[in-house]
C-alpha positions in Angstrom: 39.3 107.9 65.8 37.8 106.8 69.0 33.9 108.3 70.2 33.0 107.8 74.0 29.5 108.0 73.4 27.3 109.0 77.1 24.1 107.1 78.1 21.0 107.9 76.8 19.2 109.2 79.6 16.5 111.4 80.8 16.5 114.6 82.9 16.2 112.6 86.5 19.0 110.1 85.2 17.1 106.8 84.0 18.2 105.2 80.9 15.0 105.7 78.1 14.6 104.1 74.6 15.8 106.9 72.3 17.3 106.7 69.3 18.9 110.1 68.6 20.8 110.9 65.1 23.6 113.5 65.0 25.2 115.0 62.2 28.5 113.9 62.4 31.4 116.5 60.6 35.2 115.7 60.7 38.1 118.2 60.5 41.5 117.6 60.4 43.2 121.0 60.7 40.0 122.6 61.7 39.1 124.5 58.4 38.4 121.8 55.9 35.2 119.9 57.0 34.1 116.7 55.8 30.4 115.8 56.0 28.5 118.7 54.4 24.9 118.2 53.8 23.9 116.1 51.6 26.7 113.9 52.7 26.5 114.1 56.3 27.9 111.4 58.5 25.2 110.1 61.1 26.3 108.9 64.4 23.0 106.7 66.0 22.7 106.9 69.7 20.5 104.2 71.1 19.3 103.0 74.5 21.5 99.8 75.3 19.4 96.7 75.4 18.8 94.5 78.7 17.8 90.7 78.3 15.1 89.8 80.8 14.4 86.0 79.9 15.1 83.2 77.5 12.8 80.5 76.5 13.4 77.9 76.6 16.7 77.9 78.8 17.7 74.7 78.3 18.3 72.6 74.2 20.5 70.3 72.5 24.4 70.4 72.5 23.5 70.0 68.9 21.8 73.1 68.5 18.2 73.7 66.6 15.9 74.4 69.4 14.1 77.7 68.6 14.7 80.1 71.4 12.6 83.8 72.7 14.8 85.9 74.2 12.8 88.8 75.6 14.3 92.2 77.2 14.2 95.6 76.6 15.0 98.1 74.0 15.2 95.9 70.7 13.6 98.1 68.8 16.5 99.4 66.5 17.4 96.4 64.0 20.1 97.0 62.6 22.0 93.5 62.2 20.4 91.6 65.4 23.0 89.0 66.5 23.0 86.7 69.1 25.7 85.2 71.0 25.3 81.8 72.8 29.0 81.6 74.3 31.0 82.5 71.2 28.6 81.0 68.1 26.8 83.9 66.6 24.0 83.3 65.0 21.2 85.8 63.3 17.9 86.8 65.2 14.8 88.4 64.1 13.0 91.0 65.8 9.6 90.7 66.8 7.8 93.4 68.4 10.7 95.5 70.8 10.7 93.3 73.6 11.9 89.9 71.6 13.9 88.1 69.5 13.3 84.7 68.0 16.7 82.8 67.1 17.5 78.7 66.7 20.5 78.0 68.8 23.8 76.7 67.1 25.5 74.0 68.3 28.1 74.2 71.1 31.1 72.2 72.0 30.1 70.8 75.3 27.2 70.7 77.8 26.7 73.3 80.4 25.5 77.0 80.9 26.6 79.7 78.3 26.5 83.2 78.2 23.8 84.4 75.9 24.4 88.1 74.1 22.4 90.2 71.8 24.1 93.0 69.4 21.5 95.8 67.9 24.2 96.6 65.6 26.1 93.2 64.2 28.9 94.1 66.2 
């Protein structure tokens, strides 16, 4: 089954922090309906997160140095990853503008791209 889920925005069109939960009920010939209360199926809408800054923006090839990434919108945590190129490595909230994570070692010296997941994915 595939969900194109729409932005989470507000009436003059600017993306907000919401989290919005919606009962979710499936049907597969349209009479027979799976997800009656109390078994509903929640789908979580949430406002997608922006990273703003990372401190510090430089470590070791080896990895360890303890990094901030600050942003916007962190405040559901619900498996926070981080991604420094392709490692992925745990991070833990703090507040809902920041993140505290060690960096894991990388493979050779130079600048990586640096993701955060809300939802382990």
């Amino acid at each position: 089954m595939y969900c194109d889920t729409p932005n989470v925005l507000d009436k003059y069109g600017n993306n907000v922090n919401n989290i919005h939960n919606y009962s979710v009920k499936i049907s597969m010939n349209g009479v027979d309906v799976i997800g009656h209360d109390p078994d509903d199926i929640y789908f979580y809408y949430y406002t997608q997160p922006s990273l703003q800054t990372i401190s510090p923006f430089v470590g070791s090839i080896e990895g360890g140095s303890n990094v901030t990434v600050s942003g916007n919108y962190f405040g559901i945590n619900c498996g926070i990853k981080v991604r420094f190129a392709t490692s992925e490595v745990n991070g833990t909230l703090h507040g809902n503008d920041q993140i505290n994570v060690t960096s894991p070692p990388q493979t050779c010296p130079g600048e990586t791209v640096v993701q955060v997941a809300l939802n382990g994915q």
